[in-house]
N, C-alpha and C positions, 0 to 999 in steps of 0.2 A: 504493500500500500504506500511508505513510504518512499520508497523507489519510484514508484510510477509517479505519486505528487510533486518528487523534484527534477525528474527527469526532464517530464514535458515542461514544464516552464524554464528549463537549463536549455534545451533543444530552440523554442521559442525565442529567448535570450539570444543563445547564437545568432541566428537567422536573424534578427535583426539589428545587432551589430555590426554581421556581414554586410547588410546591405547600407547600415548609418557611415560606413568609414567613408567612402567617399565625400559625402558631406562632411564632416567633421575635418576633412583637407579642405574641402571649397571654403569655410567659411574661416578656417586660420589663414587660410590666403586671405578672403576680405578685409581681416584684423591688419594684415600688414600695410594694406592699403590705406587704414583708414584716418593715418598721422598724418596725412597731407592735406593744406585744407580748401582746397577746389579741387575741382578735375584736371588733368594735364594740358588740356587742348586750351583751356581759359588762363595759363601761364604764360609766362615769357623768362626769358635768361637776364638776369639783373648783374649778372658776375660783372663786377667793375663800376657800375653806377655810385654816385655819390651817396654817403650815407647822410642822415638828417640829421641833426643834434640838436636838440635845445638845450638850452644852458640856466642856471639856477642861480641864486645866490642873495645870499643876507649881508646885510647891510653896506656897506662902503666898501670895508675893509675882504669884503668875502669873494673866495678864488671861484669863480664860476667852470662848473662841470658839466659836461654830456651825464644825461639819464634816460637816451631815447633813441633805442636802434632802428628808426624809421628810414628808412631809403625815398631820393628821388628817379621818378622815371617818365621821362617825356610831363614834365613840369607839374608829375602830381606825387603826393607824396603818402609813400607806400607805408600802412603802421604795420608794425613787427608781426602780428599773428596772421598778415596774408603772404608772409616769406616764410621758405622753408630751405632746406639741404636737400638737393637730389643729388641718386647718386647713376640716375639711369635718363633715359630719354624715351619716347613712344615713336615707333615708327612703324606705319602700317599695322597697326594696332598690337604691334608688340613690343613688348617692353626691352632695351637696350640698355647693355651696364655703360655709363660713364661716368670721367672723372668727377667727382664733387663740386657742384657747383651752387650758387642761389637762384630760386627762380622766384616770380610774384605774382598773385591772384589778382591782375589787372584789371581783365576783366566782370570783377565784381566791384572796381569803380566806377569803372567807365565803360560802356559797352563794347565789342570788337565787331568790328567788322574783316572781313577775308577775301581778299581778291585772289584770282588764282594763280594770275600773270599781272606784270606794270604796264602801265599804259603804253595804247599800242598796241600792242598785245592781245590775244583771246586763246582758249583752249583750245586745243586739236582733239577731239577722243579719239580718232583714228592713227593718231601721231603718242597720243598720250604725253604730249609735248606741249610747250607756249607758242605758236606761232604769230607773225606779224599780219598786218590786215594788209587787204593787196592791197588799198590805195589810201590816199592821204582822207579821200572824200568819203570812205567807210567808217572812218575813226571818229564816227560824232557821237559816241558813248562815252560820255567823259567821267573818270572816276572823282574829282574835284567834289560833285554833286550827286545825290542820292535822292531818289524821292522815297518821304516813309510817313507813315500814319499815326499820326499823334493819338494821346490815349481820347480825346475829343470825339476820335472816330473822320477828322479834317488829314487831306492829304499837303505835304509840305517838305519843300526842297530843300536841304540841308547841306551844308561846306561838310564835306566827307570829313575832314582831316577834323574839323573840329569839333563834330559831334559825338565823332568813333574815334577810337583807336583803331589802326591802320593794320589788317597784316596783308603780308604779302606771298602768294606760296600755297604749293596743296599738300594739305594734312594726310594725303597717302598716297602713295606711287602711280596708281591709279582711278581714276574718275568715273564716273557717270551719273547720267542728265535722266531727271524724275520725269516720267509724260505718262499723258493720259488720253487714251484712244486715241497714239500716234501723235501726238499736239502737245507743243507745251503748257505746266500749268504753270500760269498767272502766281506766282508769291509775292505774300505783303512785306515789306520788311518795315518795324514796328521798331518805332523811339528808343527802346529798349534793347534792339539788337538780334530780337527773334524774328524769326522768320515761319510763314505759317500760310496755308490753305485751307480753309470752311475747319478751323480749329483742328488741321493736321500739323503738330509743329515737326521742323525741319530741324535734321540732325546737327547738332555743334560742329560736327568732321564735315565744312564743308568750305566751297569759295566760290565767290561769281564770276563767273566771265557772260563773255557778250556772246549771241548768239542768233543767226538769223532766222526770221519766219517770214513766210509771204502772208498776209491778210488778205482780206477778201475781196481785193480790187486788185490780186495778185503783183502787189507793190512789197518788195523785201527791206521788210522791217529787221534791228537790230533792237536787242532787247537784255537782258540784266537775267541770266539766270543762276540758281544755286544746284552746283556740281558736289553730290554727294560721294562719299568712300565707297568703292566694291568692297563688299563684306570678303575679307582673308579666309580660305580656307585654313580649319589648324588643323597643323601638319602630322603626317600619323606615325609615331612612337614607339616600337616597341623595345621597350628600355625594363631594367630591372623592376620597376612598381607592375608593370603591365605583365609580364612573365609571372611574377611571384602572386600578382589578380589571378591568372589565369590558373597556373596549377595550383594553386587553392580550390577553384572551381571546379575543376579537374579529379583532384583529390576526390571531393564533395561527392563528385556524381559516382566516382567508382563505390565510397562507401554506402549512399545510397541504393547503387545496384545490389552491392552485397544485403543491407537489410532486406531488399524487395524478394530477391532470392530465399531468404530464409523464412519470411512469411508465407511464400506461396509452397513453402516444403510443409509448413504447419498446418495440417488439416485443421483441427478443432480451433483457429486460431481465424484462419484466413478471410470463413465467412461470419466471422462476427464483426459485431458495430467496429470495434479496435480493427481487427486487421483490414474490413476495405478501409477505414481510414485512414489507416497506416500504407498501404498500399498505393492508394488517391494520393498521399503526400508523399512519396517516395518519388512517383513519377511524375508530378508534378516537379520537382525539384532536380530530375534526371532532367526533363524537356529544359525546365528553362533555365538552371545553372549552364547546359551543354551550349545554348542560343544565348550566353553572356559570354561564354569561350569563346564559340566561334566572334563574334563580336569585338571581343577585344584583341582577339588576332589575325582577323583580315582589317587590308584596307580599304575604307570604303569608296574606295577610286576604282577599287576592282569589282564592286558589288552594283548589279543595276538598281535603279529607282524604283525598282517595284520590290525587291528584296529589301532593301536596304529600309523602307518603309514599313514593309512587313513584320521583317523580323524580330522587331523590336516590340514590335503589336503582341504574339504570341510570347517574347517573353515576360512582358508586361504581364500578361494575362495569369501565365501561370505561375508565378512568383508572387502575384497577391491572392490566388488560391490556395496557396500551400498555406498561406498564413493563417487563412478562414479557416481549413479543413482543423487547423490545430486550434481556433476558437470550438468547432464543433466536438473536439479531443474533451478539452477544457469542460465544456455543457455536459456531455455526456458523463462525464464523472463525477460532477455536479447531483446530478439525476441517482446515480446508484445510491448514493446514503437515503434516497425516498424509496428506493427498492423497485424505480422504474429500469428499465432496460430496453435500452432502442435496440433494434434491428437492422442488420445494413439496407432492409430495404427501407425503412427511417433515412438512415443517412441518406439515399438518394433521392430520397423525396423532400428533406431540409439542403441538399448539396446543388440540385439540377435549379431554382431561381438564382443560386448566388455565382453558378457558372453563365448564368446570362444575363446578370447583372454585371461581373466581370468582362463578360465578352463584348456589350454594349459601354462597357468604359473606356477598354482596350480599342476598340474599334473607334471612338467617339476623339481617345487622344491622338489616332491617328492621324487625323484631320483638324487637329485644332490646333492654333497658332501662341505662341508666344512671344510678348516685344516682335510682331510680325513678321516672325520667322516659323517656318511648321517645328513642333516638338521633333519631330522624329523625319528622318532623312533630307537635313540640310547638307552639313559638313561631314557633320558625324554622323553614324546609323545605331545614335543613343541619346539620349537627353546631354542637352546642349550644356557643360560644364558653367559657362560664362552667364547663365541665367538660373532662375529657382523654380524651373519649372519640373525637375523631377520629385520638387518636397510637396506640389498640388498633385503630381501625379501618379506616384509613385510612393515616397512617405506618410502621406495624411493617411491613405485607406489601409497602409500596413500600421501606422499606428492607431487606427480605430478598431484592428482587430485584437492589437497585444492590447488595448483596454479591455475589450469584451474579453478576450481569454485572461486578464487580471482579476477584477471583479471575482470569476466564478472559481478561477485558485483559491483568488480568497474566502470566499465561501464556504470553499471546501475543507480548506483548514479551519476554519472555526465549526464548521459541523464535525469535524477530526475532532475536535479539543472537546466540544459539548455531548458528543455521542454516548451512548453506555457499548462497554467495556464487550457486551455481548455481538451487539449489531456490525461493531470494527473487526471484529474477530471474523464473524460470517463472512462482512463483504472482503477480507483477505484470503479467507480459503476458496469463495468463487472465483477471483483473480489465479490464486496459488495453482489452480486446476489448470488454466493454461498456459502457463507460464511456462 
């Protein structure tokens, strides 16, 4: 009796520390992020600018000191908690070691704005270069001048240089132009420095260039538009974490097979409540441990868009059924101190709703987006590290099942503790019988 009580919640335990360590790296990685105090792209390199000092001092005779590590930069003056130490740079959305320097959250004094080329100049996407305009009489887009939309909701033309801070440059190697039904869309760019469509705002990773459209009198207009980052594919790894993931995995499924093997040798065992559920959770845990292996060691450069999408779906599915089956573990032993006894055809009559509730989940995350990327078969043909969309999807419903299988542990040891001495002893030699 004691065995079985710590068993399955040990077994339980496992299983979902297996699957929390990932998380528990994602979120030490956010920690190390979170000393800096803006995002990268709203920085600039202040190494070498003037520091600001004010000076103090009592009465006549008193030696006046610096007590203010403020910096200036382009005539505003920076206070110390929006300077930090980096000791890296962001390129193309990844992060690069370099040597120590200061940078400064300017951009939450003064807004930025981002050109992608200097005057002159416009984007190439086909060159993925700045090129020059073929003629003098094409260059009437002038960066000097912006027009933008006060908070009024009134439109009004503003000296670039002096409303914005200026950059200059694109924030990743390569570019691309946002359209819709083949047609550029129209962006507002707002006093504040955002950029926005019928309240879609525009990514910070971006810069305007000029760009031609004919209008409707097929007269070729130039026009101001924001050139967003090609999303990076991350690159695929198989390095020591991913190997020691994998044969873990690996491990799991061969010992699994071995249990599954020795229940279906146990006659008096196999068709009761315990062994199809033992059973159930065996091979569920065979399928979708084997479909996290393969997973983690192919590339999915090598895997078409209908597996790579799939795959993921099924082992979704049957990794938050293992968990259920062991809530149903949990209930059912719950039930013996009242002297009920399900029958495995019980278990497939409580098991067959929560496989099509699973399957409708699995199915449902297949298709559904996060930070408007799909969960499953962008980069990766797994939940996308760089967002929290495996703790909606994956997480929450495996921890609403270790609640339901907590709860009835504990129930059960307290019916353990208050029981007589008689009823404990019975329900051990029913168990002891097929043990």
């Amino acid at each position: 009796m004691w065995a079985n009580l710590l068993v399955s919640p040990l077994i339980l335990l496992l299983a979902f520390m297996h699957n929390l360590f990932p998380l528990v790296v994602l979120a030490q990685n956010n920690q190390v992020t979170s000393k800096y105090p803006c995002a990268f792209i709203d920085t600039v390199n202040i190494t070498g600018s003037y520091p600001h000092e004010h000076e103090y001092g009592i009465g006549n005779n008193s030696t006046a000191q610096p007590y203010n590590n403020s910096y200036i930069y382009q005539w505003m003056i920076i206070p110390p908690e929006l300077v930090a130490v980096y000791d890296f740079i962001i390129e193309n959305g990844v992060r690069v070691p370099k040597e120590r320097h200061l940078r400064a959250c300017v951009c939450k004094l003064k807004p930025c704005i981002r050109f992608c080329c200097s005057q002159g100049f416009f984007y190439s996407l086909e060159n993925k270069t700045c090129s020059a305009f073929s003629s003098i009489l094409d260059n009437f887009l002038d960066q000097e001048f912006m027009k933008i939309q006060l908070t009024n909701g009134s439109i009004e033309t503003v000296s670039t240089a002096t409303h914005f801070l200026v950059h200059r440059g694109t924030p990743c190697e390569h570019m691309r132009i946002i359209t819709k039904d083949n047609r550029y869309v129209h962006w507002t760019l707002y006093e504040n420095g955002t950029i926005a469509y019928k309240n879609h705002l525009f990514s910070k990773h971006y810069c305007f260039s000029a760009f031609r459209e004919s209008n409707k009198g097929n007269e070729i207009e130039w026009q101001w538009q924001p050139l967003a980052c090609v999303p990076e594919r991350l690159p695929f790894i198989l390095g020591v974490r991913e190997w020691t993931y994998a044969i873990c995995l690996i491990i799991t499924v061969i010992c699994m097979i071995i249990i599954l093997f020795v229940y279906l040798l146990c006659t008096d065992l196999r068709n009761t409540f315990y062994g199809v559920a033992i059973k159930s959770y065996t091979l569920c845990i065979i399928i979708g441990y084997s479909l996290l292996a393969h997973l983690t060691l192919t590339n999915p450069a090598n895997m078409s868009k209908y597996a790579c999408s799939k795959i993921p779906s099924f082992a979704l599915l049957y990794l938050v059924l293992s968990f259920y089956i062991l809530s149903f573990i949990s209930f059912n032993f719950y039930l013996s101190f009242f002297g009920i006894t399900l029958s495995n055809l019980m278990f497939w009559f409580i098991f067959f709703p929560i496989v099509v509730v699973a399957a409708c989940w699995s199915f449902f995350v297949t298709f559904e987006l996060y930070n408007n990327r799909p969960v499953f078969g962008n980069e990766i043909c797994w939940f996308d590290p760089r967002n929290w969309s495996i703790v909606m999807y994956l997480y929450i419903p495996i921890l609403l099942s270790c609640v339901f299988s907590g709860v009835f542990y504990i129930l059960s040891l307290v019916k353990l503790n208050d029981g007589p001495d008689g009823d404990v002893n019975k329900l051990i030699a029913s168990i002891s019988r097929n043990r």
